[in-house]
N, C-alpha and C positions, 0 to 999 in steps of 0.2 A: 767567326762573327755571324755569317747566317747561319749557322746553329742557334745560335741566343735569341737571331730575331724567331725563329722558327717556335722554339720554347714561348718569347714573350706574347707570341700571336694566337699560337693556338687556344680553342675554348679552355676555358674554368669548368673543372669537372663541378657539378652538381651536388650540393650534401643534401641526402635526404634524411631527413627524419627520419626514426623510426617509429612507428605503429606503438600505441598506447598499450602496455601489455593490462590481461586485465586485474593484474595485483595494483595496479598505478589505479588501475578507475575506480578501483574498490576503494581505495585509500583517497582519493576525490571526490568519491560519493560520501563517504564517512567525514571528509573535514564542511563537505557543505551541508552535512545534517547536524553539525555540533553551532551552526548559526541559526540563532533566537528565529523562532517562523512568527509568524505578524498574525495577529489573533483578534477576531469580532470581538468589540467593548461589549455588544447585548447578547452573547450566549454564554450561560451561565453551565462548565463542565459539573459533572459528577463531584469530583475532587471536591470545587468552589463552596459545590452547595453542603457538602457536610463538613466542611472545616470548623465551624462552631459548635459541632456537635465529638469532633476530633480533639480540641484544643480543651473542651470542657472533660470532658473523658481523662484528656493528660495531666491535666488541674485537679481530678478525683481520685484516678491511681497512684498521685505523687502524695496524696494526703493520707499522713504515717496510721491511721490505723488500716486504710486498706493495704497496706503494702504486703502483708503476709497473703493476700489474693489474689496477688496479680499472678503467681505461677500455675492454681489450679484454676483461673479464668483464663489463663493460654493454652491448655490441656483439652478445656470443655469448645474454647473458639477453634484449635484444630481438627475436633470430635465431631462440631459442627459445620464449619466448612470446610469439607475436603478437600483434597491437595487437587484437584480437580477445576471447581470453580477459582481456588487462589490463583492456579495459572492462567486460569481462561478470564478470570479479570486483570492480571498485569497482561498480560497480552491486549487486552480491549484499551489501555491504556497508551500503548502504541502505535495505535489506529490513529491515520493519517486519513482523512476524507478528500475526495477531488472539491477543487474550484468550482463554481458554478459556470466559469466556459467551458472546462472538461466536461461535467456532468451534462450540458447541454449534447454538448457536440458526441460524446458517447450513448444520448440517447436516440439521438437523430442515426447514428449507424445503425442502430439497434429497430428500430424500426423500419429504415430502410431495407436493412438485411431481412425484418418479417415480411414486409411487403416482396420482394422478389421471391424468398422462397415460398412463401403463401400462393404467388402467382403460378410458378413454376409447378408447383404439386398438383393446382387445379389443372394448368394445361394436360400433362401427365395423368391424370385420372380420367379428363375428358376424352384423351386421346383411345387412353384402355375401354375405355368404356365402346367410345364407337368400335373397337375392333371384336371384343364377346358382342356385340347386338349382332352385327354381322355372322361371325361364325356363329355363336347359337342359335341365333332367328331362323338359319335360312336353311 
């Protein structure tokens, strides 16, 4: 019998968690980039601005006599823009810009950080300097 109370008394071990591995954060990071991001009504992307110039384009290659020109008009657009800019434009497309509290606030370290180092190089220079006036003056 005071065995049992002995058991019913003692602490409750503890369950801890374990630590977020990072294949789990990576897979959290990816389901919260696949939610819609909330976009300025007044800036007008790249995309926006030539979609009428996209759609007319798809209106004029679907129209049956150009159709035998669409294969060496895909020849001459790879000829002209290299596989070079293609990447470095879908890439520019996945460009995520900071907030304007980020961009603040990373500009204010940014200056703060030139102002101490700025400070610091002058004291350092001031300091070298008195020490050659010394030894080569004298």
């Amino acid at each position: 019998m005071a065995d049992k109370e002995t058991k019913e008394s003692a602490p409750k071990k503890r369950k801890v968690k374990n630590p977020e591995t990072f294949r789990e954060r990576a897979l959290k990071a990816t389901t919260e980039d696949d939610k819609p991001k909330k976009r300025a009504k007044a800036s007008l992307g790249i995309g926006q601005l030539f979609r009428p110039l996209k759609s007319a384009w798809r209106s004029i290659a679907n129209f049956p006599p150009f159709k035998p020109l669409r294969k060496p008009l895909r020849i001459i657009g790879l000829i002209i823009f290299p596989v070079y800019f293609r990447r470095s434009w879908a890439e520019l497309k996945q460009v995520t810009w900071p907030g304007m509290k980020q961009s603040l606030r990373l500009t204010w370290a940014v200056l703060l950080f030139a102002i101490i180092f700025g400070t610091a190089v002058a004291l350092v220079d001031y300091g070298l300097d008195a020490v050659f006036k010394r030894i080569l003056l004298k």
